[in-house]
Steps between C-alpha positions, in 0.01 A plus 500: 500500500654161369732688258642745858498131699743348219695790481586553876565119491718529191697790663522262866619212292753724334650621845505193640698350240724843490536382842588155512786618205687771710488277775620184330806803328584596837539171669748405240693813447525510904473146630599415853858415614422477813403132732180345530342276781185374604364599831135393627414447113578827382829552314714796531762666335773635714888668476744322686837739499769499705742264724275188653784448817558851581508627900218766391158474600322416164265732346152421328376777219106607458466690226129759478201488380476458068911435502720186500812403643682679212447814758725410687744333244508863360560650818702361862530167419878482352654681797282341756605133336847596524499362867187328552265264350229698362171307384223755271171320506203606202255533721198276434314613217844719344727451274570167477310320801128351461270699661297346844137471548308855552491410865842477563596829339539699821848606682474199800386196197820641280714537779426132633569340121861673486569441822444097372718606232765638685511225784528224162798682374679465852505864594494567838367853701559722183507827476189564302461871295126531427474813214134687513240222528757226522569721814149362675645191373790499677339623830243225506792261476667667815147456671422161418833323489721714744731257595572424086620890450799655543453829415262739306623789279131693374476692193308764410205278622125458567471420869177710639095445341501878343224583268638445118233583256757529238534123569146392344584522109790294537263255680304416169685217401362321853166497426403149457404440117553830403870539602648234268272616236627875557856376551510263188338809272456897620751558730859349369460784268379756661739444824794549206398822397482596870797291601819769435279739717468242798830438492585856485285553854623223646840583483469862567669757546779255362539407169438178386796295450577442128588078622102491596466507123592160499223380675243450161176708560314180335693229795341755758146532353434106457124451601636284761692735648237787475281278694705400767615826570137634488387206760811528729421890507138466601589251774761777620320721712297249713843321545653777676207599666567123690848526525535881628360422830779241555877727372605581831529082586784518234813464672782381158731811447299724253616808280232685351583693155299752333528815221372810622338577154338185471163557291395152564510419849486756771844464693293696784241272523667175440901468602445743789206362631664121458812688675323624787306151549839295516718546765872501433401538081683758295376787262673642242318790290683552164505851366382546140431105468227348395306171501813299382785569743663171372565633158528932593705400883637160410777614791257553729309132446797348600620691738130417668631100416802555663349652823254216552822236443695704787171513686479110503844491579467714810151278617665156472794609694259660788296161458814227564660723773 
């Protein structure tokens, strides 16, 4: 019995220090190069791209669930900077940015600290593009701070409380004790074997873009990151289960993007059901797209960008006449 006990601790030790290596390799073979600020005593790593006195309606990045701001780096952001200022935020938790207490992990808590962030680097009513969770995001900052938002552009997002039981094992890492046990030991391993597969899903029935190899498997599966993304997922569904209730009082110009082939949200019950709850929204359903319309449709994200600008345009001139 003592002999199995030191063993299984032996073997813990031994992943945790495996660990704390590839984490430590990753951080310096990929540090960041983006900004970093201080807002309501959690610091956060952000992308700042693009020209600060342009005429364009700035624009304000959130990346998904278990990503970083790289996503976007990889993806839009060099043609949408090309006339705007464009700020990518690691979302608490991701990449870059310390993670909040487990009570603020849900879409309205996140949405109110960037929204601090955003107001401290002098943006004013930006165009925010919310990808998959970061989508709830970006709708509870609509709700809650309508008169701060320009514009919404949704991706491929989470907006309705369906049933997800495929959500629960990549809740382990939430479990209070257990998680940062799990996430420090078991699972950075495990979640590489499995990793190329995920990605495989999530970008179905596209390919996955050789320039995501530059994101570092071992930068994506740091412990902290596992277990932010775990406790911002479980806090998911009962945030849009408050938030649902309240779309159609969204009145910012909104375009709605989603892949018809997306294996990881439902476009059917999530973008057209958001559609048909906000009056005046758009809804464009990409054929043979997936989850990640920003790196398969990059065209099509900013043509969505462009349509909310003209959109503002066309409501401040109706305001001042």
């Amino acid at each position: 019995m003592r002999s199995g006990l030191a063993l299984a601790a032996g073997l813990l030790a031994g992943l945790w220090l495996d660990t704390r290596r590839r984490t430590n390799r990753a951080e310096r073979e990929h540090p960041p190069f983006g900004h970093f600020m201080s807002v309501g005593g959690t610091r956060l790593h952000y992308l700042d791209h693009g020209p600060k006195d342009g005429t364009a309606p700035p624009v304000v990045f959130l990346h998904g669930n278990g990503t970083t701001a790289d996503d976007w780096a990889l993806s839009v952001l060099d043609e949408a900077a090309r006339h705007r200022r464009c700020v990518c935020f690691d979302r608490p938790g991701h990449g870059y940015s310390e993670a909040t207490p487990r009570r603020d992990a849900g879409p309205a808590a996140q949405a109110a600290l960037l929204r601090a962030a955003t107001r401290k680097l002098g943006l004013e009513r930006p165009i925010v593009v919310g990808h998959s969770l970061a989508g709830a995001v970006a709708l509870a900052w609509a709700l809650d701070f309508p008169q701060e938002v320009g514009g919404l552009v949704i991706l491929s997002a989470f907006t309705h409380p369906t049933p997800r039981l495929d959500f629960l094992p990549m809740m382990g890492p939430a479990i209070p004790v257990a998680g940062p046990l799990l996430s420090h030991t078991v699972l950075p391993p495990l979640d590489r074997l499995i990793l190329p597969a995920m990605m495989r899903r999530i970008f179905e029935p596209n390919p996955v873009p050789p320039r995501y190899n530059e994101l570092p498997p071992d930068l994506l599966l740091r412990p902290t990151q596992l277990e932010a993304a775990a406790t911002q997922l479980a806090a998911l569904i009962p945030g849009v289960a408050a938030m649902a209730p309240r779309y159609s009082e969204i009145r910012c110009p909104m375009s709605i993007v989603a892949g018809r082939e997306d294996r990881i949200v439902d476009p059917h019950a999530h973008a057209v059901q958001l559609h048909n709850a906000v009056k005046g929204s758009t809804l464009h359903l990409l054929a043979e797209t997936g989850h990640m319309p920003q790196h398969a449709r990059p065209d099509a994200v900013m043509a969505a960008i462009e349509r909310v600008e003209r959109a503002m345009t066309t409501k401040s001139i109706h305001a001042e006449a």
